[in-house]
C-alpha positions in Angstrom: 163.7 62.1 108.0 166.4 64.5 106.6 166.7 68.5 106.5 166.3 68.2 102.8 163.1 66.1 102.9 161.4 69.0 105.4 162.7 71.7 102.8 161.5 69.5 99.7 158.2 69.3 101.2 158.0 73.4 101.1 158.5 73.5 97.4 155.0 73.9 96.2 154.0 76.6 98.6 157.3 78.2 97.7 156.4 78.1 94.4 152.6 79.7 95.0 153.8 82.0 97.1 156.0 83.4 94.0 153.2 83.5 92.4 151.8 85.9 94.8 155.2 87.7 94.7 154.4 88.3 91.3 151.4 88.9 91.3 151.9 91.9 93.6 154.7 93.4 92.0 153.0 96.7 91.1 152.3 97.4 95.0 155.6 96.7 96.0 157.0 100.1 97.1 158.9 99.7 99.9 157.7 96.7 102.7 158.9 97.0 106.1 158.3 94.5 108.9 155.9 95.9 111.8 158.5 95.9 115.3 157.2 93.4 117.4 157.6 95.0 121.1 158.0 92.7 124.0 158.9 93.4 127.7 161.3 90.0 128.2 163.4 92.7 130.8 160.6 94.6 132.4 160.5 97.3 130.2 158.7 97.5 126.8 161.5 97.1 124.1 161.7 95.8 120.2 162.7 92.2 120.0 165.7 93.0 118.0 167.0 94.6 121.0 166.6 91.7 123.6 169.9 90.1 124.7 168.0 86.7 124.9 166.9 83.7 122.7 163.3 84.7 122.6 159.9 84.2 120.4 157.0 86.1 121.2 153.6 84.8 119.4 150.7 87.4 119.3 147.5 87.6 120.7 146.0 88.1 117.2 148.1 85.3 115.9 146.6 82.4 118.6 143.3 83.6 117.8 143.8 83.1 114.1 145.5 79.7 114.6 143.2 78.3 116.8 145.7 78.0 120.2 143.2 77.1 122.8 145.8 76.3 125.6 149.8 76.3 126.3 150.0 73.3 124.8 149.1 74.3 121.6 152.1 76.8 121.4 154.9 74.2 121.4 154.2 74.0 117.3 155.6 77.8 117.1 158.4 77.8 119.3 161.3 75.0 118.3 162.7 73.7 121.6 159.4 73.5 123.5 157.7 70.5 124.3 154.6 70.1 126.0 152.4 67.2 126.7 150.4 65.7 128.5 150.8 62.2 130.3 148.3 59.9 132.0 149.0 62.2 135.6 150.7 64.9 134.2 151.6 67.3 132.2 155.3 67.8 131.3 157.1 71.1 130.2 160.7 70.8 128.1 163.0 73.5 126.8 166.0 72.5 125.3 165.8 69.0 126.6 165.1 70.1 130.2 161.9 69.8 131.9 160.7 68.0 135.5 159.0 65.0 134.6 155.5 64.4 136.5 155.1 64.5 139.9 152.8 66.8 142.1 156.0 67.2 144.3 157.7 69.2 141.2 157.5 72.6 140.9 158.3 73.1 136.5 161.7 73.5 135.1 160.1 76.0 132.7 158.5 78.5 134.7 155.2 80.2 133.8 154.1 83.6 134.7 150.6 85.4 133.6 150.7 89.0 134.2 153.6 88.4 136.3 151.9 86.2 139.0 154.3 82.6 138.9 152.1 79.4 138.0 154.3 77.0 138.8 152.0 74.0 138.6 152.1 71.9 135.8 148.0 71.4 135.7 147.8 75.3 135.1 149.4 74.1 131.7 146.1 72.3 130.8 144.1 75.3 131.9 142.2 77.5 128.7 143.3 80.8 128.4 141.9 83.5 126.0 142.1 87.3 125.0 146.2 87.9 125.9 148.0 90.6 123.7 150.6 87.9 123.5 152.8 84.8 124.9 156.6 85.2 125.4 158.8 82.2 125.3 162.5 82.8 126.8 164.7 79.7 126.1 167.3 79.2 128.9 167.7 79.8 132.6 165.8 82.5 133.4 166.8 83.5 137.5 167.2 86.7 137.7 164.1 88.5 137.1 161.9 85.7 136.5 163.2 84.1 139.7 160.7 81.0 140.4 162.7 77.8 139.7 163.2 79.1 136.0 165.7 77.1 135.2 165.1 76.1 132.1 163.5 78.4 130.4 160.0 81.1 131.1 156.6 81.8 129.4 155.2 84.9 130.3 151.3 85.8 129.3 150.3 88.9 129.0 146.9 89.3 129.3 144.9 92.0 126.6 144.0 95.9 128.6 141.3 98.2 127.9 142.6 100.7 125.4 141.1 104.4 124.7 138.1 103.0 123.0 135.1 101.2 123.0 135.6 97.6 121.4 133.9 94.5 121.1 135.0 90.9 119.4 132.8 87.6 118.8 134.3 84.8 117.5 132.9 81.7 116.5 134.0 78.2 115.5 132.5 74.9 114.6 134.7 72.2 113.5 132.6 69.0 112.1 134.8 66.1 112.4 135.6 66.3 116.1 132.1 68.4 117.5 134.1 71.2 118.2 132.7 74.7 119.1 133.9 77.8 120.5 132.5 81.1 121.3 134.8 84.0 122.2 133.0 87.3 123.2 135.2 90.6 124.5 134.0 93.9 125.6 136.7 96.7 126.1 136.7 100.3 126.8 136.5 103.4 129.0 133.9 103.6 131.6 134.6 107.3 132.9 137.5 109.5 132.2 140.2 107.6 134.4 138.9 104.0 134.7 138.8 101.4 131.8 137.5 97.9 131.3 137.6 94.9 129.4 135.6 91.1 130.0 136.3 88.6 128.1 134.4 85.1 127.9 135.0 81.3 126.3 133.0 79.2 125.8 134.2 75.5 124.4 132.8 72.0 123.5 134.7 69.4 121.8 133.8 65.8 121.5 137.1 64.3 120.9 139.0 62.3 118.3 139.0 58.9 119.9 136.4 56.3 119.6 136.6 54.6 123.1 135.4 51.0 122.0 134.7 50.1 125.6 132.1 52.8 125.8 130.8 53.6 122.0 131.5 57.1 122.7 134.0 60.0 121.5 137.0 60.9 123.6 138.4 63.0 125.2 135.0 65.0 125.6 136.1 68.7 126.9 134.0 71.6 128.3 135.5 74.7 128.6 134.2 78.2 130.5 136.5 80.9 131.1 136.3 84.5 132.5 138.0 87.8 132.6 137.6 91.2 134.3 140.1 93.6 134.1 140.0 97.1 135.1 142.4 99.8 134.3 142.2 103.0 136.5 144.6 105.6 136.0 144.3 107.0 139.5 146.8 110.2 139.3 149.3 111.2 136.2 152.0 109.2 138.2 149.9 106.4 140.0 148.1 103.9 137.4 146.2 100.0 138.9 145.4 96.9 136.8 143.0 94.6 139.0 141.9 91.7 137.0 139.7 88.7 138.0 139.6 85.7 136.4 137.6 82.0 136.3 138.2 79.1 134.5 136.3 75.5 134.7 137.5 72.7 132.2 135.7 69.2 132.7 137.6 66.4 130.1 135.7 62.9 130.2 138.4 60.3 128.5 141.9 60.6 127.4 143.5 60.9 123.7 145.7 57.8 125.0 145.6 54.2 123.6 147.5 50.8 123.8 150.0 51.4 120.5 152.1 47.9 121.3 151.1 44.3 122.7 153.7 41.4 121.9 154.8 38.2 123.7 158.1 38.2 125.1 158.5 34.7 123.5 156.8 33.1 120.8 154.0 31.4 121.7 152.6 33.1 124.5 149.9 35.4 124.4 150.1 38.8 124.4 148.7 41.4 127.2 145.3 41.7 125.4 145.0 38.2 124.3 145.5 37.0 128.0 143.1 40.0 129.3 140.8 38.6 126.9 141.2 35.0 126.6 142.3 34.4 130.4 139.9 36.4 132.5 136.9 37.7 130.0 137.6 41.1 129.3 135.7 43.2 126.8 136.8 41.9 123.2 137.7 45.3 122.6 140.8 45.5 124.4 142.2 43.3 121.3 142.7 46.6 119.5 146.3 47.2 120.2 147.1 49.5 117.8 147.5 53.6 116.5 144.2 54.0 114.7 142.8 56.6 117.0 140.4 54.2 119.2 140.9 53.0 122.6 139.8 50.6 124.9 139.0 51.9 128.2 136.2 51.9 131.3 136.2 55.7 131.7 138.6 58.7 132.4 137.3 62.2 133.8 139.1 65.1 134.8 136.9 68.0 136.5 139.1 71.4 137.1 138.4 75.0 138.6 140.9 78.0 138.5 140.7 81.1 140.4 143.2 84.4 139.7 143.1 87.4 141.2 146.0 90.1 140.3 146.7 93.5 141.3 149.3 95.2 139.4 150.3 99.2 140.8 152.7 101.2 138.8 154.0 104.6 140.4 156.3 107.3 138.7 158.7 107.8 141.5 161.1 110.0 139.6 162.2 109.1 136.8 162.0 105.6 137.4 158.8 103.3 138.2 157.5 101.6 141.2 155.3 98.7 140.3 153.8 96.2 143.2 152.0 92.8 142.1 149.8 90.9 144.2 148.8 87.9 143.2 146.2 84.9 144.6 146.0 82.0 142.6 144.1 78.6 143.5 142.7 75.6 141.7 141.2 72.2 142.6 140.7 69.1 140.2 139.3 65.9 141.1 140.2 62.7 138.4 139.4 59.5 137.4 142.6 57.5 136.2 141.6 54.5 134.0 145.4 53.6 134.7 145.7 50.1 133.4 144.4 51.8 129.7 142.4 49.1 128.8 138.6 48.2 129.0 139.5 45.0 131.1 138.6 46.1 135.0 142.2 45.7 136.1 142.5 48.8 138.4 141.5 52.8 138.5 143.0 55.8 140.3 141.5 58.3 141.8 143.0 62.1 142.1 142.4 65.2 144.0 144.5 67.9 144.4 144.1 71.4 146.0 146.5 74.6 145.4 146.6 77.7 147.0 149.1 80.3 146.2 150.1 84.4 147.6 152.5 86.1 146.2 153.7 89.9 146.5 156.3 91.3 144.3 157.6 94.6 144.7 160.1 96.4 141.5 161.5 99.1 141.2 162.7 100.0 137.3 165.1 102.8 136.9 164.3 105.5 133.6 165.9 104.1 130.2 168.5 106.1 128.2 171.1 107.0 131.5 174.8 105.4 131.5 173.2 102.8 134.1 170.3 101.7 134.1 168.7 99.7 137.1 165.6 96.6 138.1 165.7 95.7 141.4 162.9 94.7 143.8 161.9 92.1 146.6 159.5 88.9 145.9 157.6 86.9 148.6 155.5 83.4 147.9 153.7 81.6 150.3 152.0 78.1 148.7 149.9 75.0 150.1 149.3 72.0 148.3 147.2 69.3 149.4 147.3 66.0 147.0 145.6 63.0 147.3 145.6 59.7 145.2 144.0 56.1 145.6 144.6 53.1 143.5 141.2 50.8 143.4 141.1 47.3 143.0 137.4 46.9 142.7 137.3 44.5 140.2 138.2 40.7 139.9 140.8 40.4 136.4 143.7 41.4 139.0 142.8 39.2 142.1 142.0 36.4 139.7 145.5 36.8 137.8 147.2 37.0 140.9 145.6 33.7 142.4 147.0 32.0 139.2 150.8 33.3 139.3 150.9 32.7 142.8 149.1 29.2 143.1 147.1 30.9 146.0 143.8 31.8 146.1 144.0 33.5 149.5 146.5 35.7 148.3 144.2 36.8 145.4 141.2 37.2 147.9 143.5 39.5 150.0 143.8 42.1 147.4 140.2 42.1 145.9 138.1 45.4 146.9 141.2 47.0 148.0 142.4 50.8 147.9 145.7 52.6 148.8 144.7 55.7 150.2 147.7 58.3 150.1 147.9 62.3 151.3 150.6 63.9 150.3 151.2 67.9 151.5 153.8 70.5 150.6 154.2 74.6 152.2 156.2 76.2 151.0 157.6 80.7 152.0 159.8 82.1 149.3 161.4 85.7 149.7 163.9 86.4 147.7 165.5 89.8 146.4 167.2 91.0 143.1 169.4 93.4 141.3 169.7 93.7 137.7 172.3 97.1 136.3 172.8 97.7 132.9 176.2 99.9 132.4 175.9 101.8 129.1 179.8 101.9 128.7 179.8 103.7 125.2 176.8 103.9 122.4 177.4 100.7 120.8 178.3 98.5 124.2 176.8 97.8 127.4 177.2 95.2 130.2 174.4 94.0 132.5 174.9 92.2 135.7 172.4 90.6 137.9 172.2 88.3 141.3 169.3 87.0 143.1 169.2 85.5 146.2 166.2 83.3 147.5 165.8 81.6 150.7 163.0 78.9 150.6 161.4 77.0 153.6 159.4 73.9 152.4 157.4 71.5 154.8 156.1 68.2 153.4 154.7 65.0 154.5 153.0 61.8 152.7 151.3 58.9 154.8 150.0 55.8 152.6 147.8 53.2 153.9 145.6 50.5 152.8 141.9 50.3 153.1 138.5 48.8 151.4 136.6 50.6 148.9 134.6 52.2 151.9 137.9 53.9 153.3 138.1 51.3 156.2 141.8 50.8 157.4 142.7 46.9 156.5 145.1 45.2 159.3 148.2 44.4 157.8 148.8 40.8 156.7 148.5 38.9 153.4 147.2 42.3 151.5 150.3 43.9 152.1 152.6 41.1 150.5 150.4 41.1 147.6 150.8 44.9 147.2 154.4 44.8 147.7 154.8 42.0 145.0 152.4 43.9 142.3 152.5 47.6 143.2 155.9 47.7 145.1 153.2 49.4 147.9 154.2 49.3 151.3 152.8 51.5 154.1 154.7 54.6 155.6 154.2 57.6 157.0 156.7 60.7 156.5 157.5 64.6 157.2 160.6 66.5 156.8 161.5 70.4 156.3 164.3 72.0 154.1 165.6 75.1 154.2 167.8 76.2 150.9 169.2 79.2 150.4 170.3 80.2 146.8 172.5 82.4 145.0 172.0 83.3 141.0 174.1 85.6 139.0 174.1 86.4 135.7 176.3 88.8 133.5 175.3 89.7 129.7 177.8 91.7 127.2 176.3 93.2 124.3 177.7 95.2 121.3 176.4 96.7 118.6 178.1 96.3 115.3 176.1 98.6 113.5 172.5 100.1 113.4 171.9 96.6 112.1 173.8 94.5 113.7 173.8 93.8 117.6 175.3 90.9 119.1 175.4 89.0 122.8 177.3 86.9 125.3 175.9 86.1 128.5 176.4 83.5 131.2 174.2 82.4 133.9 173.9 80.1 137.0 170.2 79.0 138.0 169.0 77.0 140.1 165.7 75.2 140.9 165.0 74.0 144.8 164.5 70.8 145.9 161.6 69.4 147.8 159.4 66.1 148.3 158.2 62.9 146.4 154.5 63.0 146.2 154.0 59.9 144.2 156.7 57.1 145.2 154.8 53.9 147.0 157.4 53.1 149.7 159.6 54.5 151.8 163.7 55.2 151.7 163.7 52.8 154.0 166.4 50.0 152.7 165.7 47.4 156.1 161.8 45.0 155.8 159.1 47.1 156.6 156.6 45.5 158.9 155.1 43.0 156.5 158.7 41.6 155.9 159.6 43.0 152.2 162.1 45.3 151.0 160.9 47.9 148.7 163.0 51.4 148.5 161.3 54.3 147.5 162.1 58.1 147.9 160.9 61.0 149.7 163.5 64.1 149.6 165.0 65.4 146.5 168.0 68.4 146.2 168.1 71.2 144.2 169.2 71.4 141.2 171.5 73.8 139.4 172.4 75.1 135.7 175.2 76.6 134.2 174.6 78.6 131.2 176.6 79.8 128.4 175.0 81.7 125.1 176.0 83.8 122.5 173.7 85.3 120.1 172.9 88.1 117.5 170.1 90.2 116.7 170.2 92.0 112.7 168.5 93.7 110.5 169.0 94.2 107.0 167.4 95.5 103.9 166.3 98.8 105.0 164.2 97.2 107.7 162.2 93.9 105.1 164.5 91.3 106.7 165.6 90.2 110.1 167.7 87.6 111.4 168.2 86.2 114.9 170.7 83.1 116.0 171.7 81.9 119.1 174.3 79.4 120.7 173.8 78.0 123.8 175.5 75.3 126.1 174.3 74.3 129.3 175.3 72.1 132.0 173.0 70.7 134.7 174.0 69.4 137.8 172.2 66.5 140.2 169.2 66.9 137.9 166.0 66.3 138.8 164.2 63.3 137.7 161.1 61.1 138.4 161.7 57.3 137.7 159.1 55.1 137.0 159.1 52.0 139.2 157.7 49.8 136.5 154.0 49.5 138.1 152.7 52.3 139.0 154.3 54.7 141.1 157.7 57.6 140.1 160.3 57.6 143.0 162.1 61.3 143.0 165.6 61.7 143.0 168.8 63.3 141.5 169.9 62.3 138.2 173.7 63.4 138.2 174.7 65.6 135.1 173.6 66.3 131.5 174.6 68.8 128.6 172.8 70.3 126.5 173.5 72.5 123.8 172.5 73.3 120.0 171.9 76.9 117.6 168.5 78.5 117.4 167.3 80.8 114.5 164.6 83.1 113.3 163.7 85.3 110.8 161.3 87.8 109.5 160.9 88.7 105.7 158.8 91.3 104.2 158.5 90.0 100.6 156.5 92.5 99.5 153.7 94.8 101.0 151.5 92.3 100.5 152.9 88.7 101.4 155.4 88.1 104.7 157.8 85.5 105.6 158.2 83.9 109.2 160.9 81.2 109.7 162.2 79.7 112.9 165.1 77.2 113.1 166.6 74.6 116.1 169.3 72.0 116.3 169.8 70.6 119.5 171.9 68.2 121.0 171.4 66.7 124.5 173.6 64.1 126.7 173.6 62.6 130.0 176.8 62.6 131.4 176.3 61.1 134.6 172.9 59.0 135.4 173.6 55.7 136.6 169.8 55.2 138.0 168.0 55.4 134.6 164.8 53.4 133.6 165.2 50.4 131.6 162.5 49.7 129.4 160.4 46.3 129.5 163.2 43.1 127.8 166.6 45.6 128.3 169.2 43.6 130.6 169.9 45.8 133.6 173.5 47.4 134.2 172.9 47.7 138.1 170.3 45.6 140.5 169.5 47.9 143.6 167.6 46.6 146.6 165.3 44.6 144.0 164.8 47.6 142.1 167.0 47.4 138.3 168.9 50.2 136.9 170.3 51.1 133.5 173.1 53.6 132.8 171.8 56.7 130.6 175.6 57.9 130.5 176.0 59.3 126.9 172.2 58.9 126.2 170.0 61.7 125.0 166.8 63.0 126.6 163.1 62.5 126.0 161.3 65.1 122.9 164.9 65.5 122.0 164.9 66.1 118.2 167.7 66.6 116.1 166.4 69.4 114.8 162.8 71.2 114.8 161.0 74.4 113.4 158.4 76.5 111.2 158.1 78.2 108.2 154.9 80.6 107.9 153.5 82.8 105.0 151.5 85.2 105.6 149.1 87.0 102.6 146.5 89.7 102.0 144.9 90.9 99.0 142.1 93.8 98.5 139.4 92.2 96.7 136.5 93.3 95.2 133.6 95.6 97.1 136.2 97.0 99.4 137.2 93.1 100.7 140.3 91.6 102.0 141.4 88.5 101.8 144.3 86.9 103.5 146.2 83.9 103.7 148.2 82.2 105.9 150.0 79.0 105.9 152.1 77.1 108.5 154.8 74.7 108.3 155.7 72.7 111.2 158.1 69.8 111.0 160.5 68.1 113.7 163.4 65.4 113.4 162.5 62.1 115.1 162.8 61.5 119.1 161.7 60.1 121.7 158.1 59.8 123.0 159.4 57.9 126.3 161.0 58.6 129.2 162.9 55.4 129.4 164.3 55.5 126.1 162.8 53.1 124.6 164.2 52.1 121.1 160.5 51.0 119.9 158.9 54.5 121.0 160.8 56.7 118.4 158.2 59.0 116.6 159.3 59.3 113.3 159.8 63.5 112.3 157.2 64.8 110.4 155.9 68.1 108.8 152.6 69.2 110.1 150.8 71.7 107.6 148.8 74.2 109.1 146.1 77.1 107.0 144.0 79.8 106.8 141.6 81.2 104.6 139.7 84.1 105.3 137.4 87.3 103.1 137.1 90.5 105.4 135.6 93.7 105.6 137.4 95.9 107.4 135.1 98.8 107.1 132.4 96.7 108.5 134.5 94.7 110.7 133.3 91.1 110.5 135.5 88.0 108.4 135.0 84.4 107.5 137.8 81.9 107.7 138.5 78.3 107.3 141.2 77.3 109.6 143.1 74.0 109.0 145.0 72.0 111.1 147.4 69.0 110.5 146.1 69.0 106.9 149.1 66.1 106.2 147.5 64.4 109.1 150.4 63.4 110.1 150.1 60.6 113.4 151.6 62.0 116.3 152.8 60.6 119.8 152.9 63.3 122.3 154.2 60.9 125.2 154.7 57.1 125.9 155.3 54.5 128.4 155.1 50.9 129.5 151.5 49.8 130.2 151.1 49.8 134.2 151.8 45.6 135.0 151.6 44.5 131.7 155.0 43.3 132.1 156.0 42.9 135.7 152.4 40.8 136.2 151.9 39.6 132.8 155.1 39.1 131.2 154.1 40.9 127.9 155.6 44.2 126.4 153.2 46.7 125.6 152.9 50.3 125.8 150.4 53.1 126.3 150.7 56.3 123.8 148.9 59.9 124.2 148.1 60.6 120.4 148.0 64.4 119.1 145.0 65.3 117.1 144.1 64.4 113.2 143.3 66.5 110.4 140.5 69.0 111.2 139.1 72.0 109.7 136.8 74.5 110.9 134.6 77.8 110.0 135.5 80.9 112.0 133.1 83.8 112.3 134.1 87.0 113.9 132.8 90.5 114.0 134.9 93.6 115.6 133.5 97.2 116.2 
């Protein structure tokens, strides 16, 4: 797909929208853009103003949209990719992300109401009710200090204003049994203390027919809840306290088997052997995208727990803020890992996180020759994890009597599980500086540092037992697991201790009243720590049943060095604005999780990579009535040093290491890497008859091709698309309610989120096929909602 096919495709709504122009003509007087306020830097400033590459997405605007989780954001901001995988969830910006492993703390940090969720699973948590989301692209060390090293969201949760309030929202979407009720109270409750509750409610029934099961997946059930209270204590001493609970129970997966060849003519395929070999359900014969599945079961059963206290305190003319923060969650889940309906094997999850943190800021008054953020940050996390593959079934101890010629061998590993308990405390303190130095009225030069010191204890112990979580003695079990898995037992602990050091300096100069414009360059950093989901050991001698499998425990840190330019303008009396950014940066011994080509992801340090690429966005009031929103990204990734890549299922190897092949990524580019990706947004209202409005608002979304894969697998490109996203809706403001159709994907376009080879269909089978997470179809839905 070219640029000129994405901007071809726009014609027709170009062309209605001038109609609308037109059409509105006699109320044009003189339109001016509303200033979007965001506090990227701690303190509340316009957009335009912001010395970073940053999009900020409204409260309002989510609700309108539909975006019922993080994931759903990545359509509006170019550079972010978000997905989720079959024991994960990964997070990119600008190429960069962590891959999937419970020992990984994201490259993109997250932060909601300034309280650092730096577990991916938080990703796949609902959220509701936030005034808005803001995305900053690029290392992010100095004042959002947790491992940001690519990039930082930051939620900002919805507060109790001066008056009484209420919202209900309601949505029923047909096709995929989806419904969703929002209700929010707000206001004061005595002369110095406000609240505000909010409440979600969600159902969905899914938009994959599991074949296996005659049933909808993936079935989701959603209940979230919010209590905030604002007390303003003193005229210098204000407190937020909020209180939050979320539950979100999935059964199935939006995943299916998108690939299933023979390696040589002839032989069956993965489903045809499943099938025709060992009696599996006939419906594992659907091998391709057409939104069903073949599968025994998936569930995924999740709690969240937040509590935040947030102090501000005019000491002088500057303000002393403190956030405390607990933050826990638990999941348990069901891994239908072989993703097929043929009882091969299963996985079982659990995983526990508890998390303190205490931040303490002090922010300097605005408008001096310097102005000064500085404060002190302290984090103290546990994480228990715990995973089991099952063999409870008799298609893999049957198929490994037959490759083997032994039918003791396949007897060993029947009713087998591989118990494994991995742990990780961690105690972060770090402090950090940030002064602005308002040289003259048109420049200004701001330099920070942070330093962190992080202590981090893990351990991981694998065993092998029977499905009653009896210990088996070692012996023929083991070599079978070794030979299939790559599972050998082990049992391992270490500490680290990293100290780090993050400057950052940032040069900006206004041209003009219009015009302001930006250098900065940065050095992050994002700490190492341990490998919760490789099946062996380091180890490179025979472990005690005589193989020689290498796996990993310890990973390093990793570091960033960050150069960006940018500008910020304004132009036609305030209707138009214009943002662009360059950016370059390098990364250094880069963290990565490597697929061993069954099951497990051994941890290590890539080498090097570059990435770089131009970012754009722009505002347009068109007239008083109709708006313009546009954003714009090229990007251009490459490793330039990663020796130790994934091949992918037929590539010939470049390196062989203790059994284990390698292929050289050297020059390659980067999973969800596209050429170029964006959105184009209009935005309408018209007063209608009997004191109605009606607006209109439709979104482009389109992308460049890349890669769904993190092997880089030529056969896994998803082609670019443009995604097509409205809504219709009559209001009455003086009565407060509105109906609204709200489509999405109305090109219903087929998407691949994420990809990979199908666990053993290869290494045991000696088939190519491949598993794909598929984004959801076309789908339109009635929204009812009633303010006052």
């Amino acid at each position: 797909m070219t640029l000129g096919r994405v901007f071809t495709s726009f014609q027709k709504s170009l062309l209605a929208s001038g109609v609308a122009l037109a059409s509105s003509a006699s109320a044009v007087a003189a339109p001016v853009l509303e200033e979007v306020l965001v506090t990227a830097t701690f303190r509340a400033e316009s957009l335009q103003d912001v010395p970073v590459s940053v999009n900020a997405v409204s409260g309002e605007k989510m609700q309108e949209i539909g975006i019922d989780k993080i994931e759903d954001l990545q359509a509006y901001v170019p550079n972010l990719s978000m997905s989720e995988t079959g024991i994960g969830t990964n997070i990119y910006i600008r190429g960069i992300g962590s891959g999937i492993n419970p020992g990984f703390e994201q490259s993109v940090g997250m932060y909601f109401d300034g309280i650092a969720y730096s577990r991916a699973q938080l990703t796949r948590a609902p959220f509701l009710d936030l005034a808005r989301v803001e995305v900053l692209r690029g290392p992010q060390n100095i004042l959002y200090g947790k491992n940001s090293i690519a990039g930082a969201l930051s939620l900002v949760s919805a507060r109790p204003g001066q008056e009484k309030e209420g919202f209900v929202s309601l949505l029923y979407e047909p096709d995929h049994g989806e419904k969703v009720a929002d209700v929010v109270l707000s206001g004061p409750i005595t002369d110095t203390l406000g609240g505000r509750v909010a409440l979600r409610k969600r159902e969905f029934d899914g938009y994959i027919e599991n074949l296996t099961l005659n049933r909808d997946e993936p079935a989701r059930e959603e209940s979230t809840f919010r209590a905030i209270l604002d007390w303003d204590a003193t005229p210098d001493l204000t407190a937020m306290l909020k209180f939050e609970l979320g539950k979100f129970n999935v059964d199935g997966r939006q995943v299916e088997i998108t690939t299933d060849r023979a390696v040589a003519v002839g032989n069956p395929n993965y489903s045809q052997t499943l099938v025709g070999g060992f009696g599996a359900d006939p419906s594992v014969l659907n091998t391709g995208l057409d939104f069903k599945r073949s599968s025994n079961g998936d569930y995924s059963d999740n709690r969240t727990r937040n509590v935040t206290l947030n102090v501000d305190y005019a000491l002088g003319e500057g303000t002393l803020t403190f956030i405390s923060g607990i933050l826990g969650y638990e999941f348990d889940e069901l891994c239908d890992c072989d993703f097929t309906g043929a009882n091969v094997f299963n996985v079982l999850f659990n995983e526990e996180y508890e998390q303190y943190s205490q931040e303490v800021r002090w922010v300097s008054a605005s408008g001096g020759t310097f102005e000064h953020i500085g404060g002190a940050y302290y984090q103290k996390s546990e994480l228990d994890f715990y995973d089991s593959i099952r063999i409870d079934g008799t298609i893999l101890p049957q198929a490994i009597a037959v490759s083997t010629g032994s039918a003791a061998a396949g007897n060993a590993i029947a009713n087998t599980t591989t118990p494994r308990e991995f742990t990780s405390d961690s105690d972060l303190w770090s402090v950090f500086w940030q002064t602005t130095w308002n040289a003259t009225e048109r420049f200004r030069a701001t330099l920070g540092v942070r330093y962190s010191s992080e202590e981090k204890d893990g351990s991981r112990s694998l065993t092998v037992a029977d499905l009653d979580g009896n210990e088996r003695p070692l012996g023929t079990v083991d070599g079978v697991l070794a030979s299939v898995f790559k599972i050998e037992r082990h049992n391992l602990s270490g500490e680290q201790d990293e100290d780090q050091f993050a400057p950052s300096l940032n040069l900006q100069y206004d041209f003009s009243d219009s015009v302001m414009g930006y250098a900065t360059v940065t050095k992050g950093y994002k700490t190492g720590g341990f490998d919760a989901r490789s099946n062996a050991s380091p180890n490179t001698a025979p472990n005690a049943a005589g193989s020689v499998i290498v796996g990993a425990f310890e990973y390093d840190k990793e570091k960033a060095t960050s150069f960006e330019v940018g500008a910020k303008t304004s132009f036609m009396d305030g209707r138009l604005e214009l943002n662009v950014a360059a950016f370059l940066t390098k990364y250094d011994d880069l963290q990565v999780s490597i697929f061993d080509g069954t099951l497990g992801f051994n941890v290590g340090n890539a080498g090097a990579a570059e990435t770089k690429g131009i970012e754009l966005d722009t505002r347009l009031a068109i007239t008083d009535r109709l708006s313009m929103t546009a954003a714009l990204a090229f990007l251009d990734f490459e490793f330039t040093d990663f020796p130790n890549g994934q091949c992918y299922q037929g590539q010939t190897p470049d390196a062989t290491v203790n059994g284990v092949d390698f292929c050289d990524y050297e020059g390659k580019s980067n999973q969800y890497v596209a050429d170029y990706s964006g959105n184009l947004a209009f935005n309408y209202e018209q007063p209608v008859a009997n004191n109605l409005l009606f607006r209109a608002s439709t979104d482009f979304v389109f992308t460049d091709d890349y890669n769904s894969s993190q092997n880089l697998d030529p056969s896994q490109e998803q082609d670019g698309y443009v995604k097509v996203n409205m809504r219709l809706a009559l209001a009455s403001e003086a009565d407060g309610w509105e109906v609204a159709l709200v489509a999405k994907n109305l090109t219903d376009e087929e998407v691949v989120s994420y990809s990979n080879d199908t666990p053993l269909a290869n290494s045991s089978f000696g088939a190519i096929s491949h598993y794909s997470f598929v984004e959801r179809p076309r789908s339109v839905a009635l929204q009812l909602s009633l303010r006052w």
